[in-house]
N, C-alpha and C positions, 0 to 999 in steps of 0.2 A: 504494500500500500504506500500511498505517497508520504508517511507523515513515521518513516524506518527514522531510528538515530542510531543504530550499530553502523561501525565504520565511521564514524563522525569523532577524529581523536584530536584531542588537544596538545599539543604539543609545549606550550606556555601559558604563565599565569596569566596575562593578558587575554589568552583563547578563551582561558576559560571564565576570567570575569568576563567578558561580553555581556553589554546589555541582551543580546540576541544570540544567544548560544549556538543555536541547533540552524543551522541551515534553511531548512521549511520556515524558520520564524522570520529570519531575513530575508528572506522571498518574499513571503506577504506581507512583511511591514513596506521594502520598497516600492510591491505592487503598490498596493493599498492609499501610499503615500504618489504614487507617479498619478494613478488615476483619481486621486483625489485635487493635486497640484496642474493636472496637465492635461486631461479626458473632460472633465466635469466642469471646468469654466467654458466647454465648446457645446455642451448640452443640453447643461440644466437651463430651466427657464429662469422668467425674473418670479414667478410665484413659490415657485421650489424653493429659489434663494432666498425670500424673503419668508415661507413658512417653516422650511425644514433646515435647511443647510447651516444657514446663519446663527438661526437659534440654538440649536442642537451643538454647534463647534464652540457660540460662546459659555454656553450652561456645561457641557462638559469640560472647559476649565474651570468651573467654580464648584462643579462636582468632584473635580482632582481636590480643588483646594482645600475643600472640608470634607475628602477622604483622607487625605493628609493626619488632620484631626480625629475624625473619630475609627478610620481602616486604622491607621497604625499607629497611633495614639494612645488611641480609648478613652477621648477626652467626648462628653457630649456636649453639640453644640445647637440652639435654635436661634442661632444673629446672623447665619451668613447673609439674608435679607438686608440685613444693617452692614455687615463691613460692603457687602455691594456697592448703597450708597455712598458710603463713605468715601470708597475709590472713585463712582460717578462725578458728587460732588467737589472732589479734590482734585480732580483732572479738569472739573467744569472751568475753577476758579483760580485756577494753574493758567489756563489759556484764556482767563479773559484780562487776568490782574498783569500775568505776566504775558504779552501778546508776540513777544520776538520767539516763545517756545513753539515748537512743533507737536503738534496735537497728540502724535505717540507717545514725544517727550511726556508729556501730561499724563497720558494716561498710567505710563508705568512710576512715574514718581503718585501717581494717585495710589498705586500699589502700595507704597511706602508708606503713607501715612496709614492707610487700612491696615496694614501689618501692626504699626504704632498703636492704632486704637486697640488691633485685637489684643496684644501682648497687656494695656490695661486692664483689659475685660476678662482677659485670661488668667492675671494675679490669683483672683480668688479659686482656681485649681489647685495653686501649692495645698487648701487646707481643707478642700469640698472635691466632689467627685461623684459623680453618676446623677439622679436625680437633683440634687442640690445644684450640679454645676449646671445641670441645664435648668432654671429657675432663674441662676445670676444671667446667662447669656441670652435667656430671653429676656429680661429687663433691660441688657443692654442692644435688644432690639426693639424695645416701646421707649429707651432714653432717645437712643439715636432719630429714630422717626419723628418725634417729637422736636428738636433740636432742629431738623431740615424741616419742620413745616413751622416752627417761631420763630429760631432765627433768619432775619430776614437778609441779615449780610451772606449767607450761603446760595442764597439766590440770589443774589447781584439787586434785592429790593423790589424783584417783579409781584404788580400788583395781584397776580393770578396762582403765584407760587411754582407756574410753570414755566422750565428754561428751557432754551434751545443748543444744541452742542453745537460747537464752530469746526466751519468747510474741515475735511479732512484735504490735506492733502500733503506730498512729499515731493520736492527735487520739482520743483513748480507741475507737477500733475494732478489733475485732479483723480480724486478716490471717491468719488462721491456713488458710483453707480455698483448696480448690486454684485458685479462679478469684484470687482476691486475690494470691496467691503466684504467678500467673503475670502478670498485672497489673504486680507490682511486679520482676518479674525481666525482662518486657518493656521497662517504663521506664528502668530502670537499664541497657539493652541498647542501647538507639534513642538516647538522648542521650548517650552516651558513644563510641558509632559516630560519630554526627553529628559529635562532638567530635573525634574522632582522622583524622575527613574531611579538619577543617580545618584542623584541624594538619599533616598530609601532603601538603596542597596549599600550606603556606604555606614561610618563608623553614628553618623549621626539616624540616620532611620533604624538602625540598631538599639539606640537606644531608645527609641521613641519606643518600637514595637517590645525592646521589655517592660519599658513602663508602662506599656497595655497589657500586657501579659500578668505581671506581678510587680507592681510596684517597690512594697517592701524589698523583695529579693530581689531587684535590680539597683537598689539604692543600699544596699548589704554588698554586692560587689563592684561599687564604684561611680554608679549610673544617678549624676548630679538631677534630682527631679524637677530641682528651677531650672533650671538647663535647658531639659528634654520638653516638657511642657509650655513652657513659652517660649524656645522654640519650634515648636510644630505650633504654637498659635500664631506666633511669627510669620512664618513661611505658609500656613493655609490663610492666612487676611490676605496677605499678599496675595497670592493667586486669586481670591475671595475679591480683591479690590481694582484688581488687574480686568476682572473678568466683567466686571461693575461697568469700567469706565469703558469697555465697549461693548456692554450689552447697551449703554447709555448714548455714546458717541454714534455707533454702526448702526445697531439696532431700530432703536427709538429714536434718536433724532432729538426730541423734543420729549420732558420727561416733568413730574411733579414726586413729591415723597412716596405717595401712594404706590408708586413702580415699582418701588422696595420692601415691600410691606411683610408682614411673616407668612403671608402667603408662600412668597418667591423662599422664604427659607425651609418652610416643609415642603416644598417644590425638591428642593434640593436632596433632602434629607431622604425622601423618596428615593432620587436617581441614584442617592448612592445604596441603600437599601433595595434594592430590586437588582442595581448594576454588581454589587458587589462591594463588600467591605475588604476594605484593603488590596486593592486591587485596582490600577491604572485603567487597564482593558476595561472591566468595569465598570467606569466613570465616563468611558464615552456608549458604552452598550444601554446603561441607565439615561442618561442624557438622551438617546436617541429613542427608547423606548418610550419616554415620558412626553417629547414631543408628537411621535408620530399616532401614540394612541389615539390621543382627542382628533386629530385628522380622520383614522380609520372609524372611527366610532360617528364623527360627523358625516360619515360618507355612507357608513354601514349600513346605519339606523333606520334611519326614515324608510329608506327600501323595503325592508324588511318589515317596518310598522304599516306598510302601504297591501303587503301581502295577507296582512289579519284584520286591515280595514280600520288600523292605529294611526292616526296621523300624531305623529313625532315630533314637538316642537324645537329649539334651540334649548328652551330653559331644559325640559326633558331630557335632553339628549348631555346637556352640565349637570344633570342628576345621576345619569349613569357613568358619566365618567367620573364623579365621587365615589362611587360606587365599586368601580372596575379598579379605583387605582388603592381603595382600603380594604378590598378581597386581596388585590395583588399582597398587598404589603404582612398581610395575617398570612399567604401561602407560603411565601419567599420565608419569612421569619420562624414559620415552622415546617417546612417541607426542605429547605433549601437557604438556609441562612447568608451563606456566601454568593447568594444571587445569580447572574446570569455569567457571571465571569467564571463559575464555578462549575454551570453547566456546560461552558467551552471546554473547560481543561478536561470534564469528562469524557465530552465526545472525542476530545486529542489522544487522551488514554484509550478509549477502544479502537481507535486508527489503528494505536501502537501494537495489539494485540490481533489486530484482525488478521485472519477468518477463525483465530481460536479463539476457543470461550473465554470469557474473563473470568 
């Protein structure tokens, strides 16, 4: 079968750290990445772009950023809704105060401060954990929301609360049009992945993942807890804030607080729960599933209400997709905890096995 790894020897530490070890895996990542960089700006339409493609590349890094948190961590989080905004609004007022910056510039220093705020928000982990930490982080998602709809200097003083994000462009071109703007939301998605790859493989994801494992007995042989925990709050806002300012920028266009609301954070909290905890692959499988459900369920539905004589309305059809996406989360949680990332690695193991039984 295609997916053999006998005969595949490493000859040096380097082979064998590989982010992509096994041959078959760097075949499909290259594919995967050529026809996503080079095939797919020649086909997809502008509605694809603007309902699946875009949405789906930037919500899967916001889905890395707080699998970050709670995959390898074990930290629970309900604000990635607020570090969102935080990155939005920091990139917003990055490029209006400071106007010589390049709007990308903006958006990853909007990272930076979303890192800033989470590592705040995150203090109270050194002393709480599980329930309790998610209590503080939602609070610090009704502070934040609060904060961008009073203070009115975050909004440059608009009488409506609603801003508009400034032209994107680079090297005097415009970016304005939906292949560009998925281009660069892919970009900022693929090297930031890769990034947070090798960071979770390295000495620092090591420790993040014993202090999800056991805490005490990681800090029994060495593993500093303030460290490793704001830490990984650090580096998931980041991505969390990163991912904000062009859901903000690319996306929406034009945005008010309400964009950010705890909604978009159990949004989240989902994709990485269905995608896979602890798990890269995961975070874009969950991101993509989350998206394209309400598409298939808006498409499905009414047809089918139209065969038993049911007319189907919009509101209807946002009932069953509450519905569909709190059966998922009770199935995944108890049938299949590690999510859809888990059910790849299984089908890859009977590859490896086939045509004998497992």
């Amino acid at each position: 079968m295609i997916y053999r790894e006998a005969g595949q020897y490493k000859v040096s530490y380097e082979a064998d750290q590989a982010i992509f070890p096994i041959a078959q895996d760097r075949f499909l990542i290259l594919t995967l990445l050529a026809v996503a960089f080079f095939v797919v700006p020649f086909i997809a339409t502008e509605y694809l772009y603007r309902a699946v493609l875009i949405p789906t590349v930037i919500l899967a890094l916001a889905a890395i950023g707080l699998n970050v948190l709670m995959g390898y961590c074990g930290q629970v989080s309900l604000g990635s809704g607020a570090f969102m905004a935080v990155g939005a609004y920091a990139a917003y007022n990055l490029s209006i105060r400071l106007p010589f910056l390049n709007p990308f510039v903006c958006i990853l220093l909007g990272g930076f401060f979303a890192a800033a705020v989470g590592v705040v928000f995150g203090a109270p982990s050194l002393r709480i954990k599980g329930f309790y930490l998610a209590c503080a982080t939602l609070a610090a998602q009704f502070f934040i929301d609060w904060v961008f709809l009073r203070v009115k200097y975050f909004t440059n003083y608009a009488p409506s609360g609603s801003v508009n994000a400034p032209p994107l462009q680079m090297f005097g071109y415009d970016l304005s049009s939906p292949v560009a703007n998925y281009m660069v939301a892919l970009g900022f998605t693929v090297v930031l992945a890769l990034a947070v790859k090798n960071i979770v493989r390295g000495h620092i994801g090591r420790q993040w993942m014993a202090i999800r494992d056991m805490d005490i007995a990681a800090e029994i042989i060495g593993v500093r807890p303030m460290y490793a925990k704001l830490s990984a709050f650090a580096v998931s806002s980041f991505l969390i804030g990163v991912a904000g300012g062009l859901w903000a920028f690319i996306y929406l266009g034009s945005w008010e607080p309400a964009a950010f609301s705890i909604d978009r954070s159990f949004q989240l909290m989902f994709m990485v729960i269905i995608g896979g905890l602890g798990s890269i692959l995961g975070s874009f499988l969950g991101a993509a599933f989350i998206i394209l459900l309400p598409i298939f369920l808006n498409q499905a539905l009414p047809p089918i209400g139209g065969l038993v004589a049911w007319k189907i309305s919009t509101a209807t059809v946002s009932h069953f997709e509450a519905m569909a996406f709190g059966a998922l989360i009770v199935f995944f949680l108890v049938v299949e905890p590690h999510g859809l990332a888990r059910l790849w690695s299984i089908a890859k193991e009977k590859l490896r096995l086939w045509p004998f039984p497992h």
